[in-house]
N, CA, C and O atoms as a GROMACS GRO file, in nm:
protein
  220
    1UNK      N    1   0.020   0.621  -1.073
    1UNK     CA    2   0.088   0.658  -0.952
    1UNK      C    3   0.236   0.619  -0.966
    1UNK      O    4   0.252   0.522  -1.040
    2UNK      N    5   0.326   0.663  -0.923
    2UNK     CA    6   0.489   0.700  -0.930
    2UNK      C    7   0.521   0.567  -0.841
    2UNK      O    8   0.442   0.530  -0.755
    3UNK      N    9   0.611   0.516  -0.860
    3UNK     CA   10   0.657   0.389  -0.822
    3UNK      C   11   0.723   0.429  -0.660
    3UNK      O   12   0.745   0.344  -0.574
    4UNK      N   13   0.749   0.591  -0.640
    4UNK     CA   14   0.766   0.627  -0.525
    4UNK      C   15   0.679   0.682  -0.434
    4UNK      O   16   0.712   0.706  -0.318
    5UNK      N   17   0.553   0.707  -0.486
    5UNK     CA   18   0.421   0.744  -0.356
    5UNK      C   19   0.358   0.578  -0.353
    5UNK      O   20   0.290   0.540  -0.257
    6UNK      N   21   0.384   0.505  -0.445
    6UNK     CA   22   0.293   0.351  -0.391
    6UNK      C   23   0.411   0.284  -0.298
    6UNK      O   24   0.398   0.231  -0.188
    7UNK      N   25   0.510   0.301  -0.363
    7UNK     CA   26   0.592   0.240  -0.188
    7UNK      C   27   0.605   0.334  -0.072
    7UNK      O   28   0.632   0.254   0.017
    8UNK      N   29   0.603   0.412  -0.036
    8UNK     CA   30   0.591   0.522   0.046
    8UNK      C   31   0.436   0.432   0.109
    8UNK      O   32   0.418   0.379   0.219
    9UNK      N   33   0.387   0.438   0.045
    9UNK     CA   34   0.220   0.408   0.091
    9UNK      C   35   0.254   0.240   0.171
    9UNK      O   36   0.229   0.189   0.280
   10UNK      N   37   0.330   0.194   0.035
   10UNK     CA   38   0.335   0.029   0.101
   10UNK      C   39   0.391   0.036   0.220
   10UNK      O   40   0.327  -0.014   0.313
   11UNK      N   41   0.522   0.099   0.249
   11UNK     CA   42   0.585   0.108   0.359
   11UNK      C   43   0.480   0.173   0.477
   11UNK      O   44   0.482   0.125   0.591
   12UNK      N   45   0.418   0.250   0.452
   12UNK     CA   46   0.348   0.300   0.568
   12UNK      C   47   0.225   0.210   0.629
   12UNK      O   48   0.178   0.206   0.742
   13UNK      N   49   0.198   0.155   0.534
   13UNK     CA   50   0.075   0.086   0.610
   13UNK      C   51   0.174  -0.044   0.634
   13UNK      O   52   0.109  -0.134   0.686
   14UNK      N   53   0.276  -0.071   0.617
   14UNK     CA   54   0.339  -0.160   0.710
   14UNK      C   55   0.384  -0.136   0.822
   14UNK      O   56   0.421  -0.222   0.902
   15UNK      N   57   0.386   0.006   0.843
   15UNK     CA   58   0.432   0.086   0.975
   15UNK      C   59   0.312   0.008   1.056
   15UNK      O   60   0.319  -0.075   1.147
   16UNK      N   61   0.200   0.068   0.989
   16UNK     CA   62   0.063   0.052   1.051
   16UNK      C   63   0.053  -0.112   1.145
   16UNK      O   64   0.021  -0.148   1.259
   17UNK      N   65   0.094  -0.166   1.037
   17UNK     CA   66   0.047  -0.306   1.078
   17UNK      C   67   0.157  -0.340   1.204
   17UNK      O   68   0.133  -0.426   1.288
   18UNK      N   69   0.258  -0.272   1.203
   18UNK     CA   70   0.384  -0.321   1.303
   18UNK      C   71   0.340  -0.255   1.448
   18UNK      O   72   0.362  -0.317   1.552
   19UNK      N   73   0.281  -0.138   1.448
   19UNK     CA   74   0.170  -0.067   1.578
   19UNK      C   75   0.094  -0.135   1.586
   19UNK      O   76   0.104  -0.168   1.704
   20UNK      N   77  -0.013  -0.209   1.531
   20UNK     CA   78  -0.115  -0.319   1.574
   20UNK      C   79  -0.043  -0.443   1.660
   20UNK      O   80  -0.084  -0.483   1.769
   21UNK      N   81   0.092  -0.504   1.577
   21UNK     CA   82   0.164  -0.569   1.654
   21UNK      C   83   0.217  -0.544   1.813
   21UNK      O   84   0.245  -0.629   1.898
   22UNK      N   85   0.220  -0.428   1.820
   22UNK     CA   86   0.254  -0.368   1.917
   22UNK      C   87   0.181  -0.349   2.027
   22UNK      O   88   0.213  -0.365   2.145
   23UNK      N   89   0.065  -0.309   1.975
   23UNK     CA   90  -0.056  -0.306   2.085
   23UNK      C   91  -0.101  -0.410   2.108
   23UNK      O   92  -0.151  -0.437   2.217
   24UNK      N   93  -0.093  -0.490   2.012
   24UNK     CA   94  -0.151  -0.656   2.051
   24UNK      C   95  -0.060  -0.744   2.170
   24UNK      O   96  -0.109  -0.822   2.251
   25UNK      N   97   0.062  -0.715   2.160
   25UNK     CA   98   0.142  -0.722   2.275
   25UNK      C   99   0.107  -0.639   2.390
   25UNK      O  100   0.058  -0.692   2.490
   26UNK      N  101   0.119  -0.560   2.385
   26UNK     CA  102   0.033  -0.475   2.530
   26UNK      C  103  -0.125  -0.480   2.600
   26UNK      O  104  -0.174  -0.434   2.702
   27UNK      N  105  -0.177  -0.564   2.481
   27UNK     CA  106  -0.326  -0.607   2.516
   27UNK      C  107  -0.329  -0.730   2.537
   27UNK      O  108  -0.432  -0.781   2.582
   28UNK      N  109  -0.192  -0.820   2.501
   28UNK     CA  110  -0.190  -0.952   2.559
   28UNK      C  111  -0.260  -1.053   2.460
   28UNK      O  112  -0.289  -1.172   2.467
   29UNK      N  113  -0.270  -0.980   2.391
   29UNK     CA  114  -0.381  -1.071   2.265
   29UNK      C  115  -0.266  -1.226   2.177
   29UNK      O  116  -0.156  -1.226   2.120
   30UNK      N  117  -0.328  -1.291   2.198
   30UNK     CA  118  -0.229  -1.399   2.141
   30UNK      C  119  -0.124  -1.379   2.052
   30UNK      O  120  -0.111  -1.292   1.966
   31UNK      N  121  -0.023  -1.506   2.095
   31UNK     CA  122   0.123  -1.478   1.989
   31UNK      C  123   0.086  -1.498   1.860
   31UNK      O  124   0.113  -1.401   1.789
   32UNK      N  125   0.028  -1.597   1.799
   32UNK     CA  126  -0.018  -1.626   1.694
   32UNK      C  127  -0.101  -1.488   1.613
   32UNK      O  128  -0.119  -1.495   1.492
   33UNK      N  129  -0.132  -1.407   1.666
   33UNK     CA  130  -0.232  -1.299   1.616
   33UNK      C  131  -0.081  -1.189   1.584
   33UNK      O  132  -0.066  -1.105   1.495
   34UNK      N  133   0.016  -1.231   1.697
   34UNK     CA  134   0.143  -1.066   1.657
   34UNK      C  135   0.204  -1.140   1.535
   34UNK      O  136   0.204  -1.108   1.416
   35UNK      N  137   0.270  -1.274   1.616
   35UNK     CA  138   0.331  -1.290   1.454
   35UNK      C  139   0.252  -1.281   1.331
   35UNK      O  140   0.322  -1.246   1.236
   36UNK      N  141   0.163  -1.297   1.309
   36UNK     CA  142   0.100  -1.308   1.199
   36UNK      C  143   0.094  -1.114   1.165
   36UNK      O  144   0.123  -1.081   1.050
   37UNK      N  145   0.066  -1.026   1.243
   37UNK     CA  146   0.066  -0.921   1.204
   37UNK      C  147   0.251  -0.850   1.159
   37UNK      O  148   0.288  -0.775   1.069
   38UNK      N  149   0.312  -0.906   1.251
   38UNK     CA  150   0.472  -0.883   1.248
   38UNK      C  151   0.541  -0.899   1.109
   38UNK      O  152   0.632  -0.835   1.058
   39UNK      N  153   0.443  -1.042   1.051
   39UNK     CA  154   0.513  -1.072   0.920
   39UNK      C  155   0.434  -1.038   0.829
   39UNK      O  156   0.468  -1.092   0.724
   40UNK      N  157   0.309  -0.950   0.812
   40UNK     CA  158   0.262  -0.890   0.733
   40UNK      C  159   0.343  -0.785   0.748
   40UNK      O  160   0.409  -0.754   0.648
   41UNK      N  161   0.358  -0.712   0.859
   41UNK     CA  162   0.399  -0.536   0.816
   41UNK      C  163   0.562  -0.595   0.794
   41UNK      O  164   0.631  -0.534   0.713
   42UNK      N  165   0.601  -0.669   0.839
   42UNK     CA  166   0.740  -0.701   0.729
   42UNK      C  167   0.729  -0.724   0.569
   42UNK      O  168   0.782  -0.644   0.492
   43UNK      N  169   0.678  -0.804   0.538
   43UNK     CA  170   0.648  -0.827   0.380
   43UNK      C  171   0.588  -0.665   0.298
   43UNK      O  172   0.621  -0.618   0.189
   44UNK      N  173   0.502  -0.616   0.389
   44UNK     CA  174   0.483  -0.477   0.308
   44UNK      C  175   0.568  -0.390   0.337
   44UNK      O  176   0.565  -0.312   0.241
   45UNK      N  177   0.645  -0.353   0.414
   45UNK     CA  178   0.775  -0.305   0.454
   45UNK      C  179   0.890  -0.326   0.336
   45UNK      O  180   0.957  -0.258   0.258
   46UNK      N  181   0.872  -0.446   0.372
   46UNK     CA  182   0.985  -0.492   0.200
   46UNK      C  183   0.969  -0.452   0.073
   46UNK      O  184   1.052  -0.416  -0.010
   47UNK      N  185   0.823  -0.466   0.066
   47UNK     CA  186   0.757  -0.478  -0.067
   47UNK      C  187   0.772  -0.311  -0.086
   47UNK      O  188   0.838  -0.280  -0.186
   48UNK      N  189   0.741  -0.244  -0.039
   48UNK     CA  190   0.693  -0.128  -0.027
   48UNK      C  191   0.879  -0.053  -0.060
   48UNK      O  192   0.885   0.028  -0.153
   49UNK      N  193   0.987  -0.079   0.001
   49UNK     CA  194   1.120  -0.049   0.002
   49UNK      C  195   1.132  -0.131  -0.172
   49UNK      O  196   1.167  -0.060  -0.267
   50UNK      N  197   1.113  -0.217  -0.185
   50UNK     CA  198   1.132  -0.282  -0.351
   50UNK      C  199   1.055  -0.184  -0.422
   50UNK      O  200   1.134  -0.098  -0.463
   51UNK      N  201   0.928  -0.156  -0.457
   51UNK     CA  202   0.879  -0.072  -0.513
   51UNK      C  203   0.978   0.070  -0.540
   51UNK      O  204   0.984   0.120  -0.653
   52UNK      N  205   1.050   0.121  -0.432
   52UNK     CA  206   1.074   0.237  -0.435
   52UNK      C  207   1.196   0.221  -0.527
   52UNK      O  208   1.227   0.312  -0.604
   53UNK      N  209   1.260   0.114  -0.521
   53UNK     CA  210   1.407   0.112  -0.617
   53UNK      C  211   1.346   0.076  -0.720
   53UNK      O  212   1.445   0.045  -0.786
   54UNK      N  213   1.240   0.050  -0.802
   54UNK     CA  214   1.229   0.081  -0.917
   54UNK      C  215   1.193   0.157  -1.038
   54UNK      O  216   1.151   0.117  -1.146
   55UNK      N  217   1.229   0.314  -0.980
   55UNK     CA  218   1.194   0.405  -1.002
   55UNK      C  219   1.368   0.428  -1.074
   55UNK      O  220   1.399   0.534  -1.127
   0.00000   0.00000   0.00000
C-alpha cells in the first residue's frame, strides 16, 4: 500500500475517533473517556499527516 492511501486511512480514522469525542461530549459521558479519545484521534491525525510526507 502507497505511503499515501495508509495515511489518508490514518488520518481518517482519526477523523473517526475525533466524532466519538464529540458525541461523547453531547452524551455527557466522562472527561476522562473524551480526552483519552481527543488524543488518540490526534496522534493518528499526526501519524497519518507524517505518513503522507513520506512519499
Amino acid at each position: 500500500m502507497s505511503p499515501i492511501v495508509s495515511g489518508l486511512l490514518l488520518m481518517t480514522f482519526g477523523a473517526f475517533l475525533a466524532g466519538g469525542a464529540i458525541s461523547f461530549r453531547k452524551q455527557k459521558i466522562t472527561v476522562i473517556a473524551q480526552i483519552v479519545l481527543w488524543v488518540l484521534a490526534v496522534a493518528f491525525f499526526a501519524y497519518g499527516f507524517y505518513v503522507t510526507t513520506l512519499d
